[in-house]
C-alpha positions in Angstrom: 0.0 0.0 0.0 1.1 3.2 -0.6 2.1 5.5 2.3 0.1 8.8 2.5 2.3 11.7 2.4 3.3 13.5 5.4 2.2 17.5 5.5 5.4 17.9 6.4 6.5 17.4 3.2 4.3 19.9 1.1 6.8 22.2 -0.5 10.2 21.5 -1.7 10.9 24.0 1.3 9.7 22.1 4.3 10.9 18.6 2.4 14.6 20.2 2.6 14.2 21.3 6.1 13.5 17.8 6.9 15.9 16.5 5.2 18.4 18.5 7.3 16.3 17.1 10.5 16.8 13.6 9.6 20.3 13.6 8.5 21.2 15.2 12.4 19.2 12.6 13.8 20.9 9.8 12.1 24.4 11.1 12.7 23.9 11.1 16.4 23.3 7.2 16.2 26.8 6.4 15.1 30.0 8.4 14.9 30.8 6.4 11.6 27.5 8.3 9.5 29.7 12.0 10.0 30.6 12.8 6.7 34.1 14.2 6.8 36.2 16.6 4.2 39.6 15.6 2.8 41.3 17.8 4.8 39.2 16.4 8.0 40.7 13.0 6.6 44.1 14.1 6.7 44.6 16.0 9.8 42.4 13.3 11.7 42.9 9.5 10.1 39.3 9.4 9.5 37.8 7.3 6.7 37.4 8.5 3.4 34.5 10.6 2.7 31.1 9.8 1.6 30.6 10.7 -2.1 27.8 12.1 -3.7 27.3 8.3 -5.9 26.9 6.6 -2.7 24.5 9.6 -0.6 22.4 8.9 -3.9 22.2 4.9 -3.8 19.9 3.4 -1.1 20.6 0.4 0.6 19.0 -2.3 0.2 15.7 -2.3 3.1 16.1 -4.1 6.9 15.2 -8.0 6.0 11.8 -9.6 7.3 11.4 -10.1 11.0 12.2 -13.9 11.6 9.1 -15.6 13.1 8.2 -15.2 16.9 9.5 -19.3 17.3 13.3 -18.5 15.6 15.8 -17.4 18.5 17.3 -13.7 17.7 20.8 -13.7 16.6 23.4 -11.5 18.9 23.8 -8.1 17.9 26.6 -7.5 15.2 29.3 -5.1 16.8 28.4 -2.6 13.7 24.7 -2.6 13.9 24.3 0.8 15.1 26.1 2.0 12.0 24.0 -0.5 10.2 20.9 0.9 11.8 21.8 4.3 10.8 22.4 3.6 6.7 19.0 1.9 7.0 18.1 5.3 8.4 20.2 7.0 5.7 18.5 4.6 2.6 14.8 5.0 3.3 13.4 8.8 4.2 17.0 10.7 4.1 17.6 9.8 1.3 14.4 10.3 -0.4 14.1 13.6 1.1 17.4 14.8 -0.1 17.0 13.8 -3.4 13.5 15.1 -3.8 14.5 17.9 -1.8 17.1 18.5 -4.5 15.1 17.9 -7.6 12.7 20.3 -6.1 14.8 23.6 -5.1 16.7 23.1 -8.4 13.9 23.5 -10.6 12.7 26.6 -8.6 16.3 28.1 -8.8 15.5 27.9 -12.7 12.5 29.8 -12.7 13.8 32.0 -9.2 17.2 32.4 -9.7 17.1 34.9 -6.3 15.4 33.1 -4.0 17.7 33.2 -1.1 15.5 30.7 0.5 15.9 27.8 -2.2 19.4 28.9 -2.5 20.0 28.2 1.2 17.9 25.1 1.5 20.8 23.5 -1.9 23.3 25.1 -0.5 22.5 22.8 3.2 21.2 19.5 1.1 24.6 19.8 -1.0 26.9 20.3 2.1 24.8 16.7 3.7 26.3 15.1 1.1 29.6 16.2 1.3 29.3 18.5 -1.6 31.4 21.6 0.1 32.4 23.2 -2.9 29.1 23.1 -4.8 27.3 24.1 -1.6 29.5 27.2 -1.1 28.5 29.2 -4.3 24.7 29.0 -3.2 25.6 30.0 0.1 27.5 32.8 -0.7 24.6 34.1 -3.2 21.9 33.6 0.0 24.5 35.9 1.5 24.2 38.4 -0.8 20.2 38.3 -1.3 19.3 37.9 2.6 22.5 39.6 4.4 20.0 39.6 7.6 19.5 36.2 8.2 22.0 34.3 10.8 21.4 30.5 9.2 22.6 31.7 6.0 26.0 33.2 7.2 26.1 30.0 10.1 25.5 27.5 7.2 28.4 29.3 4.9 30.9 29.9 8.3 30.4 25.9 8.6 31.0 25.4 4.7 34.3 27.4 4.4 35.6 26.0 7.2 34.9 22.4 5.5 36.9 23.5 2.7 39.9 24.9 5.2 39.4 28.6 4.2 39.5 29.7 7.9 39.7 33.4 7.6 36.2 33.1 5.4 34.7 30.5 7.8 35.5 33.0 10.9 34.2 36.3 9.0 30.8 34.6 7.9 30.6 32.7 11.7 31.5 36.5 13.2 28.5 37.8 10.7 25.9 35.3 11.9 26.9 35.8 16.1 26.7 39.7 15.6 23.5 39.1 14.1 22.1 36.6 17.1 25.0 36.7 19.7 22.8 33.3 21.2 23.0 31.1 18.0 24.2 27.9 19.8 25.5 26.4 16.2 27.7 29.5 15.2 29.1 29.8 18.7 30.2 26.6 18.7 31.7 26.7 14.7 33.5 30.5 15.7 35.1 27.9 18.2 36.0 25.5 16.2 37.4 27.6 13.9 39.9 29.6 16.7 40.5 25.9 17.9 42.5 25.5 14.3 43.8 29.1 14.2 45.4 27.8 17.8 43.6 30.4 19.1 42.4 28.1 22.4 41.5 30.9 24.9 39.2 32.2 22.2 38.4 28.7 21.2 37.1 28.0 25.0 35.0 31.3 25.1 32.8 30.3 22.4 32.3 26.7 23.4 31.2 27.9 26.7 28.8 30.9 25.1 27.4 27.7 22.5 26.8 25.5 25.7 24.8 28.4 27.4 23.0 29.7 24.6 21.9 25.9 23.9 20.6 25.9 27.8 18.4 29.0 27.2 
């Protein structure tokens, strides 16, 4: 049977801010969903980043519960990370790509919506795509200099790609803008954490920790 679709998903808007929601969700489940940046690979041994080609291919859906009579079989020591690609194959995945389809077809007809151009610009950085996300960012930017997600998203963006003196203007940007936003708090940190910068690095941690207590 078909599934009826959620209202959450009635414009290509909401279906990319759910998209976001889902991916956070399914990275707190396992460290081993993060999707990491070359140069995250290099400085930290991590394993090689997830590519666009394998964001885009599901995997294949959780076999058939064994019947009630069959005794379970011990947990596998990477089912968590198993549990989250499930995750990451079914709703994430269709979001994104819908999400994708969706915003890209209104860019074509809206080139200046700095709403669609944020929502790519987020769906494109979930999938590792730093450098294709940054040029949308940086036109949201320009079109809607107000708004603190924008200039957050884009801090966290530049920073992916190790252009640190970007990353901390456009984190700088979003803070004087809302000097509570929890997520460019803690990325101003994280950027004066690599510009050895610690004392400055441990301000902003603390600030992101109590403007997340609010």
């Amino acid at each position: 049977m078909m599934r009826k679709r959620d209202a959450r998903w009635a414009s290509a808007t909401e279906r990319a801010k759910v998209a976001a929601q889902l991916l956070e969700e399914a990275q707190a489940l396992s460290e081993e969903c993060a999707i990491a940046s070359p140069a995250d690979v290099a400085r930290s041994q991590l394993p090689a980043p997830l590519h666009a080609a394998a964001a885009e291919v599901a995997v294949a859906p959780a076999p058939v519960a064994a019947p009630a009579a069959a005794v379970a079989a011990p947990s596998a020591p990477g089912a968590p990370a198993e549990r989250g690609a499930r995750l990451l194959a079914t709703d994430m995945v269709e979001a994104l790509n819908s999400s994708q389809r969706d915003l890209e077809q209104r860019l074509r007809s809206a080139p200046d919506d700095a709403e669609a151009l944020l929502g790519l610009g987020v769906l494109l950085c979930r999938k590792g795509l730093w450098s294709a996300a940054v040029a949308h960012l940086r036109r949201a930017a320009e079109l809607a200099p107000g708004e603190v997600e924008v200039w957050s998203r884009l801090g966290e963006t530049l920073n992916r790609l190790d252009d640190l003196d970007g990353a901390r203007a456009a984190y700088e940007r979003a803070v004087a803008l809302d000097a509570g936003h929890p997520r460019a708090l803690y990325g101003l940190g994280v950027v004066f954490d690599r510009l050895s910068r610690p004392a400055d690095a441990t301000a902003m941690y603390r600030r992101s920790r109590e403007a997340a207590g609010r």
